[in-house]
DOBA-540712 format. One record per residue (C-alpha): y, x, z. Coordinates in nm, 2 decimals. Each point is the difference from the previous one (the first is absolute). Example, Ala and Ser with C-alpha at 12.3 -4.5 7.8 and 13.67 -1.06 7.14 Angstrom:
<c2:-0.45&c1:1.23&c3:0.78>
<c2:0.34&c1:0.14&c3:-0.07>
END
This chain:
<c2:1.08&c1:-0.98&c3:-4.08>
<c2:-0.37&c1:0.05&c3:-0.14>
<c2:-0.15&c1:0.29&c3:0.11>
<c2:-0.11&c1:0.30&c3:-0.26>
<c2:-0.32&c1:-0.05&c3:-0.13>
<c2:-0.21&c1:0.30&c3:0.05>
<c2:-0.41&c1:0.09&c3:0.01>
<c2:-0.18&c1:0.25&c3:0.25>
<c2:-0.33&c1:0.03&c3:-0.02>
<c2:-0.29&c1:0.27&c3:0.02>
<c2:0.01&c1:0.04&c3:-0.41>
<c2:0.34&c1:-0.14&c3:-0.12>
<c2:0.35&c1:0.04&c3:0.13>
<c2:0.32&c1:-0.14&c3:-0.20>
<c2:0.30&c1:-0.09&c3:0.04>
<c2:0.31&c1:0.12&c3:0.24>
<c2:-0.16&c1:0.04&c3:0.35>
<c2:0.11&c1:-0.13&c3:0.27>
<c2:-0.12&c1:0.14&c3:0.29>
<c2:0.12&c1:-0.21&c3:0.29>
<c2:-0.19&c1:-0.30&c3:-0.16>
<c2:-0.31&c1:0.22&c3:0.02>
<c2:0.02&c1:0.10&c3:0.33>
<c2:0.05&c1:-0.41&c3:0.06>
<c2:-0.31&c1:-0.08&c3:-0.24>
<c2:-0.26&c1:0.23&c3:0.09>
<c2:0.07&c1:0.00&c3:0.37>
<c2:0.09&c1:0.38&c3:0.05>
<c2:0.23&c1:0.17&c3:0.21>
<c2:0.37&c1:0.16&c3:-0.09>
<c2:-0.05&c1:0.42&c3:0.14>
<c2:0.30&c1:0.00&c3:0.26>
<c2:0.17&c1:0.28&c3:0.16>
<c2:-0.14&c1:-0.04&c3:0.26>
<c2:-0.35&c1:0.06&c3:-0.13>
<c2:0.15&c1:0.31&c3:-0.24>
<c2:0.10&c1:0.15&c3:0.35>
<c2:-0.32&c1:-0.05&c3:0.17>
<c2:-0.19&c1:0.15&c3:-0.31>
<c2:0.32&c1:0.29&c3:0.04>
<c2:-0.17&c1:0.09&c3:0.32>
<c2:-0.32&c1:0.12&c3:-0.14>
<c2:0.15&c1:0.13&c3:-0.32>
<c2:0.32&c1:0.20&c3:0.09>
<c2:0.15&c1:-0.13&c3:-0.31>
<c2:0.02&c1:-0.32&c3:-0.20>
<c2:-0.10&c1:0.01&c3:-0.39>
<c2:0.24&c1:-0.15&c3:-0.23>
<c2:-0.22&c1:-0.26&c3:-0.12>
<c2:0.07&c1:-0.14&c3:0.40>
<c2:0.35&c1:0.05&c3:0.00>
<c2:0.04&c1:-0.19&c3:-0.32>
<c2:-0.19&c1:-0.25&c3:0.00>
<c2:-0.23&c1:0.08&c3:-0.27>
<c2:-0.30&c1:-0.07&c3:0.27>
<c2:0.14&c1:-0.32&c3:0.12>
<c2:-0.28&c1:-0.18&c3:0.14>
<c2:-0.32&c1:0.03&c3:0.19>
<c2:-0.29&c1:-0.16&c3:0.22>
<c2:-0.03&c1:0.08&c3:0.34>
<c2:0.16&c1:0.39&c3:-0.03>
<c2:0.09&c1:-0.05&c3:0.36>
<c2:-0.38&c1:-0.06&c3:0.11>
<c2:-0.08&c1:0.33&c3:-0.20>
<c2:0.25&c1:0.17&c3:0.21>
<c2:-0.14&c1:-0.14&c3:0.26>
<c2:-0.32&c1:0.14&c3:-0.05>
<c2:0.08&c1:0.29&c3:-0.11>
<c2:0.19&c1:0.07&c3:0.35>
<c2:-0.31&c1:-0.10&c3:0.17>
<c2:-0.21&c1:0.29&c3:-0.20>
<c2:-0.14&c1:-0.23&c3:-0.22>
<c2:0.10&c1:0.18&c3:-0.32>
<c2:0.01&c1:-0.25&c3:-0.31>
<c2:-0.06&c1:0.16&c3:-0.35>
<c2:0.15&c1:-0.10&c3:-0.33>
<c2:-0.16&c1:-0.22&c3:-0.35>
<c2:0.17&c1:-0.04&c3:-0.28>
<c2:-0.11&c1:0.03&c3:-0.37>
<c2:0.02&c1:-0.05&c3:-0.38>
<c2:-0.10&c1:-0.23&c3:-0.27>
<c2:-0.09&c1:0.30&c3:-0.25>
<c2:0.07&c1:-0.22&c3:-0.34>
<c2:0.27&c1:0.28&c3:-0.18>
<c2:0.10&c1:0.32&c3:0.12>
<c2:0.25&c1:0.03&c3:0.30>
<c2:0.38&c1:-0.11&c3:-0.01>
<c2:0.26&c1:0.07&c3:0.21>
<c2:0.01&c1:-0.36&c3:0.18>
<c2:-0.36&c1:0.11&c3:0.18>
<c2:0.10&c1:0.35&c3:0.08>
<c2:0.26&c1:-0.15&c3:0.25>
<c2:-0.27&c1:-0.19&c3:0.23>
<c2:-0.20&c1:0.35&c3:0.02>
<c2:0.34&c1:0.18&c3:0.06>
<c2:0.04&c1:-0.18&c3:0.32>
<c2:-0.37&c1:0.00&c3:0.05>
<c2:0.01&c1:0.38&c3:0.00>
<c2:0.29&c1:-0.01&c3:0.28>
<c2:-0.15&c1:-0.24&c3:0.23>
<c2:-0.36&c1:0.24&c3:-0.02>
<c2:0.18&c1:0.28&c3:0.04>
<c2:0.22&c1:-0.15&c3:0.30>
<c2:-0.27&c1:-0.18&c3:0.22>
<c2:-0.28&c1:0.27&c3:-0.12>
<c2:-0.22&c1:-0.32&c3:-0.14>
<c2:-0.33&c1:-0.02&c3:-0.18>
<c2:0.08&c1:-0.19&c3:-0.43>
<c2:-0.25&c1:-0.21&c3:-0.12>
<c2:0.11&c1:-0.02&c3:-0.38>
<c2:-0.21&c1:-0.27&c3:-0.24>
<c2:0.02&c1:0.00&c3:-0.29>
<c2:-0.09&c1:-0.35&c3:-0.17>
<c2:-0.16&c1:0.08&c3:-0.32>
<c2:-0.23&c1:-0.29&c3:0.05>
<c2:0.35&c1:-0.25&c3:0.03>
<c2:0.13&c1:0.11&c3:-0.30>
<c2:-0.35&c1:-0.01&c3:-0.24>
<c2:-0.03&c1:-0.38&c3:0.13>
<c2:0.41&c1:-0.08&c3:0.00>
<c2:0.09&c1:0.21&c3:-0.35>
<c2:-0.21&c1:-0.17&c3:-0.27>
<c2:0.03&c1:0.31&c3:-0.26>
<c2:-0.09&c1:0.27&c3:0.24>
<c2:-0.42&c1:0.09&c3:0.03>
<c2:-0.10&c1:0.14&c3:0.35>
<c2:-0.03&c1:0.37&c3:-0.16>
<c2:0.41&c1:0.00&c3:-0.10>
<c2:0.06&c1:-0.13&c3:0.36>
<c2:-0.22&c1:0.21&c3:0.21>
<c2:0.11&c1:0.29&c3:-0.18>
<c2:0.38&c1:-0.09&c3:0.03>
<c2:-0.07&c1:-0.02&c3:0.36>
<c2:-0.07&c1:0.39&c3:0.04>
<c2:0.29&c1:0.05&c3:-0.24>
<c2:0.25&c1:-0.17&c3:0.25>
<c2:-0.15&c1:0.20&c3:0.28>
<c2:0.17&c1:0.26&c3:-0.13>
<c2:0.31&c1:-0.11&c3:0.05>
<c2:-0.05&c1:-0.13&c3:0.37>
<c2:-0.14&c1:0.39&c3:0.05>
<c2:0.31&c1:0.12&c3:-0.14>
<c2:0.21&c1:-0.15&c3:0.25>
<c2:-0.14&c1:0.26&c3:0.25>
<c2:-0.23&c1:-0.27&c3:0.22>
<c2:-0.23&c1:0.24&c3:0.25>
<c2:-0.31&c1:0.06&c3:-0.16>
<c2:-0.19&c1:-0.03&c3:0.36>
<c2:0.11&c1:-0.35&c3:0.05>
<c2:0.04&c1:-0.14&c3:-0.34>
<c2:-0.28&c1:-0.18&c3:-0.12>
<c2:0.06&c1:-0.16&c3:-0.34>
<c2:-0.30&c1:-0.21&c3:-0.17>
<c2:-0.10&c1:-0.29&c3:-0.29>
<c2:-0.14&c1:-0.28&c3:0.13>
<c2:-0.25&c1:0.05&c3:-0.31>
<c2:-0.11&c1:0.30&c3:0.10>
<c2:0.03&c1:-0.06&c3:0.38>
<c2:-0.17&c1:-0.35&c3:-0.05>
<c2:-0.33&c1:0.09&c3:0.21>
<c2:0.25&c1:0.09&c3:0.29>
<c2:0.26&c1:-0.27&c3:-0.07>
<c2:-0.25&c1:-0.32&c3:-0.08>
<c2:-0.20&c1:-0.01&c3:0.32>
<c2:0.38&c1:-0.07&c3:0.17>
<c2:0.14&c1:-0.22&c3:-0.28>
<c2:-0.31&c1:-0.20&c3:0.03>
<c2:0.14&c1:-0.06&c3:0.41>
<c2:0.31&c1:-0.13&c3:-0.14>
<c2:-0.11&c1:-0.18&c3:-0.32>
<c2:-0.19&c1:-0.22&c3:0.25>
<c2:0.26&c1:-0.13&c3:0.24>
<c2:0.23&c1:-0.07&c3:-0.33>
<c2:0.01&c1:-0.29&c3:-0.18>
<c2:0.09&c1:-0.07&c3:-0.39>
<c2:0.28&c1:-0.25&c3:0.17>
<c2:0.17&c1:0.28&c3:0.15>
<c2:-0.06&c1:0.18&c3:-0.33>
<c2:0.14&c1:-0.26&c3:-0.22>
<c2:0.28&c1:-0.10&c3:0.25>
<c2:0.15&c1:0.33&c3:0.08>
<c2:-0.03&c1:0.16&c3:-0.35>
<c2:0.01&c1:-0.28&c3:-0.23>
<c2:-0.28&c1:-0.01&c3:-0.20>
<c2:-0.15&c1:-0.25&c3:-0.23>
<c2:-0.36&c1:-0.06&c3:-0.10>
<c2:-0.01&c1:0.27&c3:-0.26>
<c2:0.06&c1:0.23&c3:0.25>
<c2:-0.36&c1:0.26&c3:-0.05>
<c2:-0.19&c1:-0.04&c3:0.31>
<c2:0.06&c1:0.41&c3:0.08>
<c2:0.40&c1:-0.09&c3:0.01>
<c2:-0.06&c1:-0.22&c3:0.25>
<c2:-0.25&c1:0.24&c3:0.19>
<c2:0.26&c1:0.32&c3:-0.02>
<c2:0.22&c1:-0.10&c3:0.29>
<c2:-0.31&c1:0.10&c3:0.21>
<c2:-0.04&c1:0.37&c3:-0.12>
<c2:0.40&c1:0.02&c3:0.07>
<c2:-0.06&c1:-0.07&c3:0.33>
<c2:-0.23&c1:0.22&c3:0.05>
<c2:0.14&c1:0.30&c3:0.11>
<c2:0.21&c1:-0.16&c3:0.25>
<c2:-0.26&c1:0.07&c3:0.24>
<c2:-0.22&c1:0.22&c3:-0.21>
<c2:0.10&c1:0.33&c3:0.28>
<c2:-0.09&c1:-0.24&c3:0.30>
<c2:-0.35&c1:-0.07&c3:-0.16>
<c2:-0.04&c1:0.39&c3:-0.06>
<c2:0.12&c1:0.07&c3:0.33>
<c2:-0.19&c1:-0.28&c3:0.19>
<c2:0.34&c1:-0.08&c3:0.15>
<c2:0.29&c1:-0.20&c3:-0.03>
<c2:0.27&c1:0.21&c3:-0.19>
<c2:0.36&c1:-0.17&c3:-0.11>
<c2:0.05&c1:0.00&c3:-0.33>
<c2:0.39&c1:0.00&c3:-0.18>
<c2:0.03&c1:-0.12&c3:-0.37>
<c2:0.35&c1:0.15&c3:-0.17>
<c2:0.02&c1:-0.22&c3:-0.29>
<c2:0.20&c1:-0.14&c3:-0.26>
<c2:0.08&c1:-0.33&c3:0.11>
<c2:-0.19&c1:-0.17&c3:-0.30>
<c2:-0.33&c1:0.07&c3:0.14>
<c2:0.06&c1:-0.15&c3:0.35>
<c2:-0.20&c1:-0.32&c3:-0.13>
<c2:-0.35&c1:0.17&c3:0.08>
<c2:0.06&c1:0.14&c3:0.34>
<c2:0.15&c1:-0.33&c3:0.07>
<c2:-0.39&c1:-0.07&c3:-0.03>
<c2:-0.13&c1:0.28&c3:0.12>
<c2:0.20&c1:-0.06&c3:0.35>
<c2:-0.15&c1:-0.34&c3:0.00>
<c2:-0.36&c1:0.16&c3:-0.06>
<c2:0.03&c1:0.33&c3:0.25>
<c2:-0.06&c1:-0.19&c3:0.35>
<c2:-0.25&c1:-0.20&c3:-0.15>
<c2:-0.20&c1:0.30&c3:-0.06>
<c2:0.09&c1:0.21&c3:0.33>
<c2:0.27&c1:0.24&c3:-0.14>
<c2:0.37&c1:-0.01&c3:0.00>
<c2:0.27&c1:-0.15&c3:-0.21>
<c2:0.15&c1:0.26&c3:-0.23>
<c2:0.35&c1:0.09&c3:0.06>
<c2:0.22&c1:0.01&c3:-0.31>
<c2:0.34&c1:0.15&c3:-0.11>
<c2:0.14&c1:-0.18&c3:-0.31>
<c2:0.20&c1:0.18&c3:-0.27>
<c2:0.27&c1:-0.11&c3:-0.22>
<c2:-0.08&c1:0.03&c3:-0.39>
<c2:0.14&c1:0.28&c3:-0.22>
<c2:0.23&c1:-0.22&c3:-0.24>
<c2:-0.14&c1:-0.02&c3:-0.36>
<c2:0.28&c1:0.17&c3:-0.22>
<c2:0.10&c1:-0.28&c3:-0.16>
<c2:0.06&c1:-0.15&c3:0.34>
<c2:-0.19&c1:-0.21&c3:0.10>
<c2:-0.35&c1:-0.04&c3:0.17>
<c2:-0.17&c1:0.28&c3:0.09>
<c2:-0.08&c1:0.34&c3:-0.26>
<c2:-0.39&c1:-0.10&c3:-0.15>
<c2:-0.19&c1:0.25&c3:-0.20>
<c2:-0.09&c1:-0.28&c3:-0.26>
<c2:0.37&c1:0.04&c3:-0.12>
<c2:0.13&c1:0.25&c3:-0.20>
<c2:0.31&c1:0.11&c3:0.18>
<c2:-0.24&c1:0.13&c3:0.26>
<c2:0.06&c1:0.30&c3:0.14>
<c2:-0.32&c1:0.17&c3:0.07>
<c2:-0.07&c1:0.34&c3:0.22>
<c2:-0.15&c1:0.15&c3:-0.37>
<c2:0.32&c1:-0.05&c3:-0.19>
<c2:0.21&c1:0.28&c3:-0.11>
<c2:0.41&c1:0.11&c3:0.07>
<c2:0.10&c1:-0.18&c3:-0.35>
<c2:-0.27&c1:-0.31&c3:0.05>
<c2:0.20&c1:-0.05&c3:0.35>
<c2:0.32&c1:0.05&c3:-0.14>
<c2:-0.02&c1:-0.24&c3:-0.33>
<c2:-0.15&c1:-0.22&c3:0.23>
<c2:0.25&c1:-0.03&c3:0.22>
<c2:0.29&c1:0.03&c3:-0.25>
<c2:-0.12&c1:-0.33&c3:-0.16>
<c2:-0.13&c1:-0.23&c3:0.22>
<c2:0.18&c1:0.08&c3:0.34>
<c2:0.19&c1:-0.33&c3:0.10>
<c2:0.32&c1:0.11&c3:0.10>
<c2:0.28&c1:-0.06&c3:0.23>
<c2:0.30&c1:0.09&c3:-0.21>
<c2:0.25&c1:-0.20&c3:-0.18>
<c2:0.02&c1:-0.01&c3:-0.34>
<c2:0.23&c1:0.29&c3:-0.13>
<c2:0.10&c1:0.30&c3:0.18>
<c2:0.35&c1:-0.10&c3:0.03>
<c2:-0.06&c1:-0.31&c3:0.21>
<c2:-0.30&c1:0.15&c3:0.25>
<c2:0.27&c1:0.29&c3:0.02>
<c2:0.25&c1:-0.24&c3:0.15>
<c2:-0.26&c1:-0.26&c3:0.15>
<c2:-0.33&c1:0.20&c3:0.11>
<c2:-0.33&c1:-0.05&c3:-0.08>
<c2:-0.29&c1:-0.28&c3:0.26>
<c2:-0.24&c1:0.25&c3:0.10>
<c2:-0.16&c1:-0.27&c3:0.18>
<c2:-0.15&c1:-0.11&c3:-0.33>
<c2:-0.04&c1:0.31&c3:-0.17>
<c2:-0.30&c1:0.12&c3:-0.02>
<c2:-0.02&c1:0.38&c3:-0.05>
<c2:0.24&c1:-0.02&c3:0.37>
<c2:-0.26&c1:-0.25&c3:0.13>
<c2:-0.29&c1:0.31&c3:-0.09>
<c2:0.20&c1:0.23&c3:0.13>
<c2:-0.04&c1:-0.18&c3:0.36>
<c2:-0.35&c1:0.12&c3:-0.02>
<c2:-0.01&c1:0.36&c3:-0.17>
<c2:0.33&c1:0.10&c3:0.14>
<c2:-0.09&c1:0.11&c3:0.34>
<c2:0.37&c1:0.15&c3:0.11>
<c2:0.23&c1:-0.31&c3:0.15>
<c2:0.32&c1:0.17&c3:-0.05>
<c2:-0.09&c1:0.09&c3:-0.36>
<c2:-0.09&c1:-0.40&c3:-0.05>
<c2:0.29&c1:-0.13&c3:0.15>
<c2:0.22&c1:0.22&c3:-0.18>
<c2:-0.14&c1:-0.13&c3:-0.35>
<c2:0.01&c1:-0.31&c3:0.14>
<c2:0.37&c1:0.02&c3:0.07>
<c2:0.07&c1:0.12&c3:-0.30>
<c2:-0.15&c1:-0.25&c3:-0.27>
<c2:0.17&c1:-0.21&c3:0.24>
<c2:0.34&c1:0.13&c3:-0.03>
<c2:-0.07&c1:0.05&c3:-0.40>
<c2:0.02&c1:0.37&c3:0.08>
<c2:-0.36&c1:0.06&c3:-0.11>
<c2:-0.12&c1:-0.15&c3:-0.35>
<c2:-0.28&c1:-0.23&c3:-0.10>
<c2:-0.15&c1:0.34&c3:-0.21>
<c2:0.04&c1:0.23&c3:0.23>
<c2:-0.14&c1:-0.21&c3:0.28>
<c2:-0.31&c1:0.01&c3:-0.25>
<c2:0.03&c1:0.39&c3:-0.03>
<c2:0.01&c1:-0.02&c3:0.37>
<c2:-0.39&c1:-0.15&c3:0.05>
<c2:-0.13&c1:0.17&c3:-0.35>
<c2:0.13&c1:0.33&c3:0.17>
<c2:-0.22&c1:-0.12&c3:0.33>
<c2:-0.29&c1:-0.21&c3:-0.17>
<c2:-0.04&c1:0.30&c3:-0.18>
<c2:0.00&c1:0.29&c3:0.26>
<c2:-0.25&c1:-0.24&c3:0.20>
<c2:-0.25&c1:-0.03&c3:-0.29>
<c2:-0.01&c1:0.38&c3:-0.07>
<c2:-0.10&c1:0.10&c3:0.33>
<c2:-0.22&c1:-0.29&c3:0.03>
<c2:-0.18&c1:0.06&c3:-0.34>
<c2:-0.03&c1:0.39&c3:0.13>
<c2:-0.15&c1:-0.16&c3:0.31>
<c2:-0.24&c1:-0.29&c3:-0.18>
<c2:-0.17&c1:0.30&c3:-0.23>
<c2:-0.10&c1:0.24&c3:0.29>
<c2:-0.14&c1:-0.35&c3:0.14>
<c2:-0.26&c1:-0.01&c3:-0.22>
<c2:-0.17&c1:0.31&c3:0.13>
<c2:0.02&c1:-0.15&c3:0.36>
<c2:-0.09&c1:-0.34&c3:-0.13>
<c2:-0.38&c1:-0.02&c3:0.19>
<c2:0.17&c1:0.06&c3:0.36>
<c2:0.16&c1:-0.32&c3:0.00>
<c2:-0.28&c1:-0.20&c3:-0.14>
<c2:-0.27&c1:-0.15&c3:0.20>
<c2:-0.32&c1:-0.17&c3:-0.18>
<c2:-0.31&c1:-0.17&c3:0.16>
END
C-alpha cells in the first residue's frame, strides 16, 4: 500500500499529515508519559495540549528537565512570520507558550521575522512587513505573556543586535546544508539562503547577553523543525547549547486538510468578527456527519475527521465537556450543525475577550519590545 503523499516544510504544508512518518523523517522524539509525568512534577498540572497529543514531539525535553533540576533555568523562543494579520492556527503555539512561562517562571524571546517574509513573499515591501510585525505583537501581548520577561523584537529593527550573532552562524553553514535541507534551487535570492542564520539566532542570543551558557526550549509547530535541525548542528560549534524543542500538531485547515494558512480565505483570523466566524465555519467546515439527518440519527457522525470537533481539541479546555460531544456525534445524538454552533459559540467567546485584550495591548506595546 503506497503511502499518502504529503509536504512539510518551513513555508508550505499540504496534504493529510501524517505524523508518525514525521517523527520517523525528521528524527524527533514521540512526548511519552513518562516525560508528561516528569514535566507534572514541576507543573502541578498537565495542559491539554500534553494530554492530547497536540504537542507530540520534541528534542531533548528530558535534557531541559534536566537542567532545569540542576538550577540551570532554560528560557523559551518562539516567533512569527508577520506576512497577514494573526489566525487562530498561531494563537495555539503562544497559548501553550504562555502556560509553560507561567509554569517554570521562564524568560520569552519572541522574533518576529519581518526580514523572512520581505525576502520569501515577493509582493510584500519591507515597510508592510515590519509594520505587520508590531501589529501581530499585539496579539502575542493579548495572550497575557509577563511584560518583565517578554521580550518581542524584528530582526529588521533588531538587526544591529541580531547580525553580529547571525554572522557566527552564517559562517559555519554552508549553501549544501541550505540547499539540502530546505530544497532550494539556483533562483533561490542569496538573503533566502542567508535567513536560516538570523533564525538561529536567538537560540543563544540570552547566553551571549548573559556571558553564560543558558538552555534554550523552542515550542513550535512542527513545520519549522527544519532550521533548528541546523541550528543544533551549528550551537556546539560555536560554544552554546543545542536548543531544546517541543513540536506541535497543526490546527486542521477547515476544509480538512493541511494546516489553516492566512493566504487562504477560509482563514480565521484573531480580527474577524461573531458573523465572519460563524459564515466561515458554516461553509467550509469539513464535517463528520452522514448525509441526511435521518441516517447520522441512526448511524452517528466520525468526529475523527470532522473538523470543527478536531478545533475543539484545542479551544475546548474542559475534558468531560469534549468527550461528551465526542460521544455524542458519535452516537448521532449531536448533529453536524450544532456541532458547528458548538465551536462558533466557543471561537466566538475566545475572540471577544481576546480582541478586548489585543486593544489595551497597544498602549502597553513598548514594554515588550526591545531595539538596539
Amino acid at each position: 500500500m503506497m503511502a499518502k503523499k504529503f509536504t512539510v516544510t518551513p513555508w508550505r504544508v499540504s496534504g493529510s499529515i501524517d505524523y508518525n512518518r514525521l517523527i520517523k523523517e525528521f528524527g524527533t522524539e514521540r512526548i511519552t508519559n513518562e516525560l508528561m509525568w516528569r514535566i507534572k512534577k514541576h507543573t502541578k498540572e498537565l495542559h491539554p495540549y500534553l494530554t492530547r497529543k497536540i504537542f507530540f514531539s520534541h528534542r531533548d525535553l528530558n535534557w531541559i528537565l534536566d537542567e532545569y533540576e540542576k538550577g540551570n533555568k532554560f528560557f523559551l523562543y518562539t516567533g512569527r512570520g508577520p506576512s497577514e494579520k494573526v489566525h487562530l492556527g498561531h494563537i495555539t503555539v503562544w497559548k501553550f507558550t504562555k502556560w509553560l512561562q507561567d509554569k517554570f517562571d521562564v524568560e520569552l524571546w519572541f522574533q518576529m521575522t519581518d526580514d523572512e517574509k520581505f525576502l520569501f513573499k515577493p509582493n510584500l515591501t519591507i515597510e508592510e512587513t515590519n509594520k505587520l510585525a508590531y501589529d501581530n505583537a499585539l496579539d502575542v501581548i493579548a495572550l497575557g505573556f509577563d511584560p518583565k520577561k517578554t521580550f518581542i523584537f524584528s530582526n529588521i529593527d533588531y538587526a544591529k543586535t541580531l547580525y553580529r550573532e547571525a554572522l557566527k552562524v552564517a559562517k559555519k553553514l554552508t549553501f549544501s546544508t541550505v540547499k539540502a535541507t530546505f530544497g532550494f534551487k539556483e533562483d533561490n535570492n542569496v538573503g533566502q539562503i542567508f535567513f536560516t542564520s538570523m533564525q538561529a539566532v536567538p537560540c543563544f542570543l540570552p547566553s551571549v547577553k548573559a556571558n553564560k551558557n543558558i538552555p534554550c526550549l523552542i515550542p513550535l509547530a512542527i513545520d519549522q523543525d527544519a532550521h533548528f535541525r541546523i541550528a543544533r548542528d551549528i550551537m556546539p560549534k560555536l560554544g552554546y547549547y543545542k536548543p531544546a524543542i517541543i513540536h506541535q500538531r497543526f490546527l486542521p485547515a477547515l476544509e480538512g486538510s493541511g494546516k489553516m494558512s492566512a493566504s487562504e480565505g477560509t482563514t480565521i483570523f484573531t480580527t474577524d468578527s461573531p458573523e465572519e466566524v460563524e459564515k466561515k465555519i458554516r461553509k467550509y467546515a469539513f464535517s463528520g456527519g452522514r448525509e441526511t439527518i435521518k441516517e447520522h440519527r441512526e448511524k452517528g457522525g466520525n468526529p475523527d475527521i470532522d473538523v470543527s470537533y478536531q478545533w475543539l481539541t484545542f479551544f475546548e479546555e474542559d475534558d468531560k465537556k469534549l468527550e461528551k460531544i465526542y460521544n455524542d456525534y458519535r452516537s448521532g445524538s449531536l448533529l453536524t450543525g450544532e456541532l458547528k454552533q458548538i465551536l462558533i459559540d466557543k471561537l466566538n467567546k475566545f475572540l471577544k475577550e481576546h480582541q478586548r485584550k489585543r486593544e489595551k495591548a497597544k498602549k502597553i506595546l513598548n514594554k515588550f519590545i526591545v531595539k538596539n
